[in-house]
mmCIF file of the N, C-alpha and C atoms, coordinates in Angstrom:
data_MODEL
# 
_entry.id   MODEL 
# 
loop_
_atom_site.group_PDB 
_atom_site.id 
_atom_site.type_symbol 
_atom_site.label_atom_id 
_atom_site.label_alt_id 
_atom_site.label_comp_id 
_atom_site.label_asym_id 
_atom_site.label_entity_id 
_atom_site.label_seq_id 
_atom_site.pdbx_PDB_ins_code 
_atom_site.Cartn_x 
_atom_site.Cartn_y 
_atom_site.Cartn_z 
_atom_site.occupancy 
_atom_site.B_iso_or_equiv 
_atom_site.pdbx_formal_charge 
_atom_site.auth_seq_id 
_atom_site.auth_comp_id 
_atom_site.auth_asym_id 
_atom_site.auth_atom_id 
_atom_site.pdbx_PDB_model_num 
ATOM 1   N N  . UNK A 1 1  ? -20.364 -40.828 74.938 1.00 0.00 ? 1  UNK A N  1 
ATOM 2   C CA . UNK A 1 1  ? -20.516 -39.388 75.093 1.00 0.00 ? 1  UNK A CA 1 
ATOM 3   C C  . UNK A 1 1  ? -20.801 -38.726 73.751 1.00 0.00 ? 1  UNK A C  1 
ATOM 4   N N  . UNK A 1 2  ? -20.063 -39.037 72.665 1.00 0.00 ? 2  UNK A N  1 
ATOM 5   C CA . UNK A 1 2  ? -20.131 -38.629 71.471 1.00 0.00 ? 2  UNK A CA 1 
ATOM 6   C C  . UNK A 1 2  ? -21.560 -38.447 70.901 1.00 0.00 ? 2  UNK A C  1 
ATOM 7   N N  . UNK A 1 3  ? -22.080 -39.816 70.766 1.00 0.00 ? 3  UNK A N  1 
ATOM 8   C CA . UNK A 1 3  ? -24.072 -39.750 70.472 1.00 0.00 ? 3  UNK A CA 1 
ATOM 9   C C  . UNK A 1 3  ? -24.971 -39.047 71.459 1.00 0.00 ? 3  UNK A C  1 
ATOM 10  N N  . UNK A 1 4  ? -24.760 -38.201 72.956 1.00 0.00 ? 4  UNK A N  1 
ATOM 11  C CA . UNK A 1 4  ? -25.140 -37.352 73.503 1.00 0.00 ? 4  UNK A CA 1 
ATOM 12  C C  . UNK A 1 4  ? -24.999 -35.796 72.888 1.00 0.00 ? 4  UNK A C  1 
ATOM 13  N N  . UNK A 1 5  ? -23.982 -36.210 72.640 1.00 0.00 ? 5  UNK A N  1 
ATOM 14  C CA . UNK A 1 5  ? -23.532 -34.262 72.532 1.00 0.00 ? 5  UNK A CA 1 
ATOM 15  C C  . UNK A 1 5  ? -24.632 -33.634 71.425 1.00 0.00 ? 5  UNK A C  1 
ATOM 16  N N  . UNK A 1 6  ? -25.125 -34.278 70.629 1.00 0.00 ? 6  UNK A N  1 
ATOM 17  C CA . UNK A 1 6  ? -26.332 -33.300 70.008 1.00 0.00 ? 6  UNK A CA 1 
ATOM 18  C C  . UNK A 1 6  ? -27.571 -33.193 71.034 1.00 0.00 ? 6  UNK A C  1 
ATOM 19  N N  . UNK A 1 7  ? -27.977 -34.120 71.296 1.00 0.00 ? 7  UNK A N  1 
ATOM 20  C CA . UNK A 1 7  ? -29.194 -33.670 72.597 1.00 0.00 ? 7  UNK A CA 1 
ATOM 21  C C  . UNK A 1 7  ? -28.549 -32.922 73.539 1.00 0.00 ? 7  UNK A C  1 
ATOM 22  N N  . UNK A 1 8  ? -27.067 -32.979 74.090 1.00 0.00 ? 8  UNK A N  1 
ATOM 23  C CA . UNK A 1 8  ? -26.590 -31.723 75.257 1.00 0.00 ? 8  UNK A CA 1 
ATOM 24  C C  . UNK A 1 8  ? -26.787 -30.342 74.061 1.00 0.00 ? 8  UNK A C  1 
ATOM 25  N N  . UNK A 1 9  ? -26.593 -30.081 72.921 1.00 0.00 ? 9  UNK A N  1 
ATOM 26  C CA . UNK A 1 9  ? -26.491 -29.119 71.921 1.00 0.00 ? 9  UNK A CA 1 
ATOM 27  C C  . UNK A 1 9  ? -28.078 -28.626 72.076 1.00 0.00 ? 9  UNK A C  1 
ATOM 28  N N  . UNK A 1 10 ? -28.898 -29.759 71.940 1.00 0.00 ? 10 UNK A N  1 
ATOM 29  C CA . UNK A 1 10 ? -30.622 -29.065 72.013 1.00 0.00 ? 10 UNK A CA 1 
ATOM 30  C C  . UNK A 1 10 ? -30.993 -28.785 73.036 1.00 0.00 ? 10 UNK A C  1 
ATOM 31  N N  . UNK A 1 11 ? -30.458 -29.082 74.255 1.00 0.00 ? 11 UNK A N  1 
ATOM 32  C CA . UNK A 1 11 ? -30.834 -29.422 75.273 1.00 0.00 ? 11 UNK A CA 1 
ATOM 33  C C  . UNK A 1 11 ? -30.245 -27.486 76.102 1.00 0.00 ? 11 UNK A C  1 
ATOM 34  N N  . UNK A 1 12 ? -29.333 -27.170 75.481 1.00 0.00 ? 12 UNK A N  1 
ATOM 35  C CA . UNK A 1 12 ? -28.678 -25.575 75.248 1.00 0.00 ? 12 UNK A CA 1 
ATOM 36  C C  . UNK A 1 12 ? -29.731 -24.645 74.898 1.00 0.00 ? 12 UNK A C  1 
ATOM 37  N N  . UNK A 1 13 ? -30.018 -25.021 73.230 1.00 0.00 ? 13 UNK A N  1 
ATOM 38  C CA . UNK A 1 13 ? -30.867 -24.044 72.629 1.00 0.00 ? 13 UNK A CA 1 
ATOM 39  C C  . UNK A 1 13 ? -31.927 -23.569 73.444 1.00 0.00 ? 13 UNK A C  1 
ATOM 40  N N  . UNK A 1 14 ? -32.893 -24.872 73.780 1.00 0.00 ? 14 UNK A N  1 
ATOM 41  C CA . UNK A 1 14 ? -34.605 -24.881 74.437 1.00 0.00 ? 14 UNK A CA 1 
ATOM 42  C C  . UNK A 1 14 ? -33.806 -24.227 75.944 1.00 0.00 ? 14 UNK A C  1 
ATOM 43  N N  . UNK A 1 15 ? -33.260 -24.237 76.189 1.00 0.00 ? 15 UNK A N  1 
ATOM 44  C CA . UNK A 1 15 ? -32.713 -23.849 77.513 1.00 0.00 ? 15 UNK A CA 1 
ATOM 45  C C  . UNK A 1 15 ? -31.936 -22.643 77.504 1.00 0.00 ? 15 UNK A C  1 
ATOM 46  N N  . UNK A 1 16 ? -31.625 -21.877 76.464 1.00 0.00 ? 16 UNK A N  1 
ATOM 47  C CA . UNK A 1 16 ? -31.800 -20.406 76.369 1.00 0.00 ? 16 UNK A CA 1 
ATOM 48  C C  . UNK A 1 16 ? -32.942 -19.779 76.151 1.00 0.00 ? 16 UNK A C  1 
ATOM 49  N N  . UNK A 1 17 ? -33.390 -20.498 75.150 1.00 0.00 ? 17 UNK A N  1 
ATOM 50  C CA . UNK A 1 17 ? -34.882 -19.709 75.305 1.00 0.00 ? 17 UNK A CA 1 
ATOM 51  C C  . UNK A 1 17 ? -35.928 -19.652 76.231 1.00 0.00 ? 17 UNK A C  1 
ATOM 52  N N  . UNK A 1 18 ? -35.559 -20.702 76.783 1.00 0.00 ? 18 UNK A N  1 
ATOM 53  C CA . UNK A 1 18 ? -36.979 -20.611 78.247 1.00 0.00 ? 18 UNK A CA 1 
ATOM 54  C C  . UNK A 1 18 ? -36.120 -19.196 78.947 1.00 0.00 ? 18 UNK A C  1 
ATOM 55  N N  . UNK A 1 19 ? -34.563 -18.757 79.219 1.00 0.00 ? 19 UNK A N  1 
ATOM 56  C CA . UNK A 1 19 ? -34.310 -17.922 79.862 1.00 0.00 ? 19 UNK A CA 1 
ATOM 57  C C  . UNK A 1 19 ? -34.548 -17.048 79.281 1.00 0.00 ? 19 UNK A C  1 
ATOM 58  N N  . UNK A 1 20 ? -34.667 -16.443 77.980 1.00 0.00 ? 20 UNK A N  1 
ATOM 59  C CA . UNK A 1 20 ? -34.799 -15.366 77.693 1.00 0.00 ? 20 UNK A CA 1 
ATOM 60  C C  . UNK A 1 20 ? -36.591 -15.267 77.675 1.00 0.00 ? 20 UNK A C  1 
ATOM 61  N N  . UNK A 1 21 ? -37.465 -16.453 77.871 1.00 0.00 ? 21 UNK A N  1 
ATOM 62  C CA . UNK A 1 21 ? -38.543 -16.446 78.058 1.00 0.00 ? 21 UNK A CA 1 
ATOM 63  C C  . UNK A 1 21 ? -38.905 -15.765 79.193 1.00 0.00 ? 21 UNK A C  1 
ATOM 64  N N  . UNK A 1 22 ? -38.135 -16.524 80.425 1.00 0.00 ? 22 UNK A N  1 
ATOM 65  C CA . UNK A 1 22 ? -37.826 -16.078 81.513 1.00 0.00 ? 22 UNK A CA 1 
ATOM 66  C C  . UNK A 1 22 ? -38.159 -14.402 81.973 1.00 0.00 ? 22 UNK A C  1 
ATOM 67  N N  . UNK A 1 23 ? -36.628 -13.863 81.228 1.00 0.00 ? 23 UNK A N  1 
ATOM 68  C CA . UNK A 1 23 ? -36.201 -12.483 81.078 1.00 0.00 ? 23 UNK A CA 1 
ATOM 69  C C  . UNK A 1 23 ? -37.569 -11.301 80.523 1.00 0.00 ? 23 UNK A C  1 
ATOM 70  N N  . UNK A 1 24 ? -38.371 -12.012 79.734 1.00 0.00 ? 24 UNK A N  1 
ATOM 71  C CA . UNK A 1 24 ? -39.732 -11.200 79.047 1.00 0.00 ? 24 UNK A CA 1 
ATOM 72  C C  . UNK A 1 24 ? -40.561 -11.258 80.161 1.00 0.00 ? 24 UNK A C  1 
ATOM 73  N N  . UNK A 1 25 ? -40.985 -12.739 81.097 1.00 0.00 ? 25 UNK A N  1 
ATOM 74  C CA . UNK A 1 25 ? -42.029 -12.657 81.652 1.00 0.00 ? 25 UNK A CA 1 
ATOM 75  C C  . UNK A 1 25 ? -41.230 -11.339 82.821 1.00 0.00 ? 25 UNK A C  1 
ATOM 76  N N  . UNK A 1 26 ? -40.527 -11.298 83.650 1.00 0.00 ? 26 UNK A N  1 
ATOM 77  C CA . UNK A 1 26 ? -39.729 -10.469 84.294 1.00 0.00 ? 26 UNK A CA 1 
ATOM 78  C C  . UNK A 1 26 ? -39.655 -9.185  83.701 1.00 0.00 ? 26 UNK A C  1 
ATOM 79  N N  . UNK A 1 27 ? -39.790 -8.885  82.964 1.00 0.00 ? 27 UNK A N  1 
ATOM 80  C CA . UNK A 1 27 ? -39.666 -7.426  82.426 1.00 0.00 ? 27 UNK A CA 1 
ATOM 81  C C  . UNK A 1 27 ? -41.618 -7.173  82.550 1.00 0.00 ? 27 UNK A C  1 
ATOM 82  N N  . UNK A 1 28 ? -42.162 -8.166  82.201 1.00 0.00 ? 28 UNK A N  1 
ATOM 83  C CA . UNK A 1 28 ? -43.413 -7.592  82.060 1.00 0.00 ? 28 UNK A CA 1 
ATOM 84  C C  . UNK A 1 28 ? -44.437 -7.583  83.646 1.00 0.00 ? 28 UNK A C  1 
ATOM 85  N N  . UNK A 1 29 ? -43.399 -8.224  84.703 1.00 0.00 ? 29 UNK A N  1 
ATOM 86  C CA . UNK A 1 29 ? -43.354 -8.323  86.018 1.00 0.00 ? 29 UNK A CA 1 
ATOM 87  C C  . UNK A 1 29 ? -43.219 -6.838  86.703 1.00 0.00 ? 29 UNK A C  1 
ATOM 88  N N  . UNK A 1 30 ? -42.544 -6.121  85.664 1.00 0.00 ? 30 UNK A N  1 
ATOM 89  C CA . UNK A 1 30 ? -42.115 -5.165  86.305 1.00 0.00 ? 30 UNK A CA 1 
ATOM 90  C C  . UNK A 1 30 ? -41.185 -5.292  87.440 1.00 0.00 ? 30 UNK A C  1 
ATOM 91  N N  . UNK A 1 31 ? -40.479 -6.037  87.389 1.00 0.00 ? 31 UNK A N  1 
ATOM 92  C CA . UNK A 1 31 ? -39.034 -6.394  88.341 1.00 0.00 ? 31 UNK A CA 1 
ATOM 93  C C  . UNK A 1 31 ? -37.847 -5.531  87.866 1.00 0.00 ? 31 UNK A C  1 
ATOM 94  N N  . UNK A 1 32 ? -36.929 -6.039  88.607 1.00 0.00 ? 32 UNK A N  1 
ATOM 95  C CA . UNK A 1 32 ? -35.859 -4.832  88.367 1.00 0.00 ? 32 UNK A CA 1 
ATOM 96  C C  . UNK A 1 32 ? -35.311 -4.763  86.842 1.00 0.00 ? 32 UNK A C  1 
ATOM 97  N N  . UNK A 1 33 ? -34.748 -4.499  86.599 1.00 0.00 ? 33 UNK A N  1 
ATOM 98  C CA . UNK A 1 33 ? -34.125 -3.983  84.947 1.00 0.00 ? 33 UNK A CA 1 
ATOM 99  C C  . UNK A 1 33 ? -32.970 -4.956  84.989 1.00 0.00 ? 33 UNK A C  1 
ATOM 100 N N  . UNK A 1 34 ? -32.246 -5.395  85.726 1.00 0.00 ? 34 UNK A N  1 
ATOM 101 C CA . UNK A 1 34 ? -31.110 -6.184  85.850 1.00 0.00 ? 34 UNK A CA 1 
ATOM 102 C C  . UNK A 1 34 ? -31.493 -8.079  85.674 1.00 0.00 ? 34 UNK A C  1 
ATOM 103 N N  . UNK A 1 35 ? -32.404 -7.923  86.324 1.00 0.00 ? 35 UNK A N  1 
ATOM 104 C CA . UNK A 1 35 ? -33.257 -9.160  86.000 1.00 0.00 ? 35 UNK A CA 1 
ATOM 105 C C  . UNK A 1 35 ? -33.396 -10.073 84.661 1.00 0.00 ? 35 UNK A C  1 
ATOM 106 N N  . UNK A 1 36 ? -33.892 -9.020  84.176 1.00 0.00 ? 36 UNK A N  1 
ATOM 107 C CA . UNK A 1 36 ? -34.175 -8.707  82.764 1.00 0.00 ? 36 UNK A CA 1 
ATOM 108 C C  . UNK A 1 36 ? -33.618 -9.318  81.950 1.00 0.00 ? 36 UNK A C  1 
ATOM 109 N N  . UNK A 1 37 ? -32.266 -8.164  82.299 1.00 0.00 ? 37 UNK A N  1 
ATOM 110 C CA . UNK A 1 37 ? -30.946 -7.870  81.280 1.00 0.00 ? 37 UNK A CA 1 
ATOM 111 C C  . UNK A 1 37 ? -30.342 -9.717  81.255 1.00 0.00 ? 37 UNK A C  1 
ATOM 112 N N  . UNK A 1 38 ? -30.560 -9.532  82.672 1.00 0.00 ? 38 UNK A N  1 
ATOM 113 C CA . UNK A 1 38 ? -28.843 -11.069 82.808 1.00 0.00 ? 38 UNK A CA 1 
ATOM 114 C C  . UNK A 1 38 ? -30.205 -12.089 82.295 1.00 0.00 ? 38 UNK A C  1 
ATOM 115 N N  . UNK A 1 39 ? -31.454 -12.744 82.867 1.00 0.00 ? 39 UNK A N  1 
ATOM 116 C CA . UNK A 1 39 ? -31.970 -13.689 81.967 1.00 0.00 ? 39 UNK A CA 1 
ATOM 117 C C  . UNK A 1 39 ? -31.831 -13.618 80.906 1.00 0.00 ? 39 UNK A C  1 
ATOM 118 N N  . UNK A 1 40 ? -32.552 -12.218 80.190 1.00 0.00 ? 40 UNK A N  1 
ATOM 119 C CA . UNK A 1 40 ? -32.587 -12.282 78.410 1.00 0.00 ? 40 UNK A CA 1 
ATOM 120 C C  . UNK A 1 40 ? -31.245 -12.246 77.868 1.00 0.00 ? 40 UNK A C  1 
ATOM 121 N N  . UNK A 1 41 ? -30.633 -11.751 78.622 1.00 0.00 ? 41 UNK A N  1 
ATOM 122 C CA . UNK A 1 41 ? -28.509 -11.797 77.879 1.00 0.00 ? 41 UNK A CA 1 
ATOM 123 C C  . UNK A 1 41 ? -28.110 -13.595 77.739 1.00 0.00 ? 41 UNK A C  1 
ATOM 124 N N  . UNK A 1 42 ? -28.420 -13.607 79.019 1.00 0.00 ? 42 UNK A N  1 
ATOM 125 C CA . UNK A 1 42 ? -27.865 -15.552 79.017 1.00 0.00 ? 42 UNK A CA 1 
ATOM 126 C C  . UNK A 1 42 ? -28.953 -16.377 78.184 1.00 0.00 ? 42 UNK A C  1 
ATOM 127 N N  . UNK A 1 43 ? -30.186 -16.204 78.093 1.00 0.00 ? 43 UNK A N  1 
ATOM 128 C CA . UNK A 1 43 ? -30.570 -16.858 77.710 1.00 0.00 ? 43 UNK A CA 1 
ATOM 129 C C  . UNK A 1 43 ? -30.337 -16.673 75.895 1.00 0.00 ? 43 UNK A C  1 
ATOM 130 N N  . UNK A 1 44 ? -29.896 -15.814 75.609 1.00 0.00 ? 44 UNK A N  1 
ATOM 131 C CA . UNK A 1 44 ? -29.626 -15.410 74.068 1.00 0.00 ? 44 UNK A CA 1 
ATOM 132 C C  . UNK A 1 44 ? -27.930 -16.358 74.109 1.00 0.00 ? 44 UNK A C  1 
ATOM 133 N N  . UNK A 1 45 ? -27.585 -15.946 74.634 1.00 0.00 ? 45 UNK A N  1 
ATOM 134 C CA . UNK A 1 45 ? -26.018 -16.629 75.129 1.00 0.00 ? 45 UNK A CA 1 
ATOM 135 C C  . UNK A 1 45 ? -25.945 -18.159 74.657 1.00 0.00 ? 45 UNK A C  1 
ATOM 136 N N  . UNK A 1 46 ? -26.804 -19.019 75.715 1.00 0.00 ? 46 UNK A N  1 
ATOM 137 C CA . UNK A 1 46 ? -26.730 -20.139 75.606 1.00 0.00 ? 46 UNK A CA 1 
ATOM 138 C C  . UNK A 1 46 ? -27.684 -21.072 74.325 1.00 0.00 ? 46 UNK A C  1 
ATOM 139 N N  . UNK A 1 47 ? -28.884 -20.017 74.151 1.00 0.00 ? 47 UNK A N  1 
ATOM 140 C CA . UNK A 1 47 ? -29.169 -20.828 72.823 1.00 0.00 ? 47 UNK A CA 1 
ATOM 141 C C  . UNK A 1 47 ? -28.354 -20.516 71.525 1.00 0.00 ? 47 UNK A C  1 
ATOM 142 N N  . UNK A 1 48 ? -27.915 -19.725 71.463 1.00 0.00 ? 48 UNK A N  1 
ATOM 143 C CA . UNK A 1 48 ? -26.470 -19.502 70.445 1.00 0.00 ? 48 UNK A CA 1 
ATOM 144 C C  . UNK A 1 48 ? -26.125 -20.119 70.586 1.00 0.00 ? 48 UNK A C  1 
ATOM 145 N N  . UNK A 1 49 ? -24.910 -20.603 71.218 1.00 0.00 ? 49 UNK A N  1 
ATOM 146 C CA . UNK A 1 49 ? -23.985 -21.699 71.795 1.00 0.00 ? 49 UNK A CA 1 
ATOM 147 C C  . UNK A 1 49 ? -25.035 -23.498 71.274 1.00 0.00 ? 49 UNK A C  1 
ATOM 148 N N  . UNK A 1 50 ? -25.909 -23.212 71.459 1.00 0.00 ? 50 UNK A N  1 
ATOM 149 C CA . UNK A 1 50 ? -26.891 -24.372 71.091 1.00 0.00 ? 50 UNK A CA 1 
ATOM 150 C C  . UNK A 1 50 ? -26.731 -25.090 70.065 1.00 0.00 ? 50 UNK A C  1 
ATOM 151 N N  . UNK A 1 51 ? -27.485 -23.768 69.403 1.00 0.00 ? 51 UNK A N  1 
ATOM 152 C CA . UNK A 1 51 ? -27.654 -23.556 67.980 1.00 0.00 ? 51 UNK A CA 1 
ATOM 153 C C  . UNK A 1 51 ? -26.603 -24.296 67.252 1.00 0.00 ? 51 UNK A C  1 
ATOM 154 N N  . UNK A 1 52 ? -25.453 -23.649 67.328 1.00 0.00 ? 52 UNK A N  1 
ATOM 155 C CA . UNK A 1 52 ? -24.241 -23.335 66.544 1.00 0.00 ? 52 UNK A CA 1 
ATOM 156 C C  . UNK A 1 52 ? -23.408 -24.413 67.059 1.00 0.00 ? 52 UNK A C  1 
ATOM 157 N N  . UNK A 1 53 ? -23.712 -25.220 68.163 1.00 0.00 ? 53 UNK A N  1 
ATOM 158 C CA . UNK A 1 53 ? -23.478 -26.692 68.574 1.00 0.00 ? 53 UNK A CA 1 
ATOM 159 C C  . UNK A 1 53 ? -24.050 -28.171 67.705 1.00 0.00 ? 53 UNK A C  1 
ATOM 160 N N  . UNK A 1 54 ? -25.446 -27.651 67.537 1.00 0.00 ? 54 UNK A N  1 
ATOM 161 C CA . UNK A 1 54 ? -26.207 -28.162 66.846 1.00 0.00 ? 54 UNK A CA 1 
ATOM 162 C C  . UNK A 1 54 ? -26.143 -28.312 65.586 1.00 0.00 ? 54 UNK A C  1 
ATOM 163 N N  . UNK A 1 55 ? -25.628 -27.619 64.615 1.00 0.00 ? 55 UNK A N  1 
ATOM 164 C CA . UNK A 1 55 ? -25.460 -27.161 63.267 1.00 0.00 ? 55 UNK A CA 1 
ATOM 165 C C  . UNK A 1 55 ? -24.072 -27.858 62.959 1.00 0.00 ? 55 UNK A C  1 
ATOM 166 N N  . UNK A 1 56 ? -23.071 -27.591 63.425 1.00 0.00 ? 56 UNK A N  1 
ATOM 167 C CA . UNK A 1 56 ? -21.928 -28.154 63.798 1.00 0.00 ? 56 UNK A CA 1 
ATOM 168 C C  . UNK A 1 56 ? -21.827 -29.687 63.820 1.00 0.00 ? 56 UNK A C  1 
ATOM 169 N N  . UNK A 1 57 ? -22.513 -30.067 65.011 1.00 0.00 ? 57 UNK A N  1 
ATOM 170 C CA . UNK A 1 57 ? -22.782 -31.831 64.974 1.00 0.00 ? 57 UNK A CA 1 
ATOM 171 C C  . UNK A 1 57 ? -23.172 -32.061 63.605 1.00 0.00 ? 57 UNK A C  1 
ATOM 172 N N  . UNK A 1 58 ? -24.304 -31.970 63.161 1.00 0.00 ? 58 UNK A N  1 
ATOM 173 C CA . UNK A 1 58 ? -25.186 -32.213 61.938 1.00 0.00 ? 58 UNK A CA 1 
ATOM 174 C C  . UNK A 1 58 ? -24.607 -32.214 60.756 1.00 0.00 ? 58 UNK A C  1 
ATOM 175 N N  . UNK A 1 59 ? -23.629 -30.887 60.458 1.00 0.00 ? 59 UNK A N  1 
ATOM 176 C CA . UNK A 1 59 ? -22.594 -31.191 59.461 1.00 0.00 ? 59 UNK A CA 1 
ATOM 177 C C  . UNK A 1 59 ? -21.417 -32.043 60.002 1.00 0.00 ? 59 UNK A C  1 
ATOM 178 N N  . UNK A 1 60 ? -20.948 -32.089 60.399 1.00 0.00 ? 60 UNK A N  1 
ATOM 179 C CA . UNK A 1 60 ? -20.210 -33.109 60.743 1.00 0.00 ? 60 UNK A CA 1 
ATOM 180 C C  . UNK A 1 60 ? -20.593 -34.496 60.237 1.00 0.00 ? 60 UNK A C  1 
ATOM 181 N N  . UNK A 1 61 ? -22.110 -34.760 60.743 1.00 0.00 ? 61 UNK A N  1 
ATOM 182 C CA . UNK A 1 61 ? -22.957 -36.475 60.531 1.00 0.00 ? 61 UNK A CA 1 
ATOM 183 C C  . UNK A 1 61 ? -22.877 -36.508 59.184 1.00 0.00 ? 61 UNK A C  1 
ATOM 184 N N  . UNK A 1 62 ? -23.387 -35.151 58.234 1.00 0.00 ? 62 UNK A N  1 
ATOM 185 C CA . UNK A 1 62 ? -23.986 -35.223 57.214 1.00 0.00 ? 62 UNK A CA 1 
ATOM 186 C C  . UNK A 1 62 ? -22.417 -35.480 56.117 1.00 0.00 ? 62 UNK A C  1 
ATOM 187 N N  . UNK A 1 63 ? -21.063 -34.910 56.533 1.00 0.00 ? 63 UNK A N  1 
ATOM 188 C CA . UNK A 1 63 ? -19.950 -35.019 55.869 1.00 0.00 ? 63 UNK A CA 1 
ATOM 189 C C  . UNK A 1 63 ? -19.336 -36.347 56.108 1.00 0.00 ? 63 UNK A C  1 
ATOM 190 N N  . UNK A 1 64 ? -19.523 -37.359 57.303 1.00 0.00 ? 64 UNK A N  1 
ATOM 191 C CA . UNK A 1 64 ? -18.914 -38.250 57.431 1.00 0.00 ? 64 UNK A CA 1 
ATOM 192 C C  . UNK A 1 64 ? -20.004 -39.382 56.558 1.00 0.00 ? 64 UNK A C  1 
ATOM 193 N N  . UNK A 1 65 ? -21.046 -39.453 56.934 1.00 0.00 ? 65 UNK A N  1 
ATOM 194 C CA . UNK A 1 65 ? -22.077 -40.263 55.590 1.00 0.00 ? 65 UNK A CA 1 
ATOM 195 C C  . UNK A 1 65 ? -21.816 -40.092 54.512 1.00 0.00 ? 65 UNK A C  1 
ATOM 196 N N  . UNK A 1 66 ? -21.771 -38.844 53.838 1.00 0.00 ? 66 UNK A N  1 
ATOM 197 C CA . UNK A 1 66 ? -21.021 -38.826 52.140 1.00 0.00 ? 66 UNK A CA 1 
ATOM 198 C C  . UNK A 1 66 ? -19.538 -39.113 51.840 1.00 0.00 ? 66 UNK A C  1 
ATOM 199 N N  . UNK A 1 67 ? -18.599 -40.020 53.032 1.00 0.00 ? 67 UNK A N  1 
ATOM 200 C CA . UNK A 1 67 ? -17.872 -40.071 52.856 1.00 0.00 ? 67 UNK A CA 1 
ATOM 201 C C  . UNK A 1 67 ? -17.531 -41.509 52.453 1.00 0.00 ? 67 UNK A C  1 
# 
């Protein structure tokens, strides 16, 4: 599980952004405003969470190698 968790970490990021991709094409749909909101909110949500998953692992790799 351990050597997964950075691809589940990228696998977050690219997967907020397609929602907040999502959330743009929908706004420019002219769909409701709520639409919008909850794609582009979650999708900002979960590539954070990504991100900051991602960054995390990496220092981690990069502190246990100089060790």
């Amino acid at each position: 599980m351990k050597k997964y968790l950075f691809a589940i970490s990228l696998t977050l990021m690219f997967g907020g952004m397609m929602l907040i991709g999502l959330g743009q094409i929908a706004e420019a749909c002219k769909t409701t405003y709520y639409v919008n909101l909850w794609a582009t909110g979650a999708g900002a949500v979960l590539g954070a969470v990504g991100l900051i998953a991602s960054l995390v692992i990496a220092l981690v790799n990069i502190k246990k190698k100089g060790e």
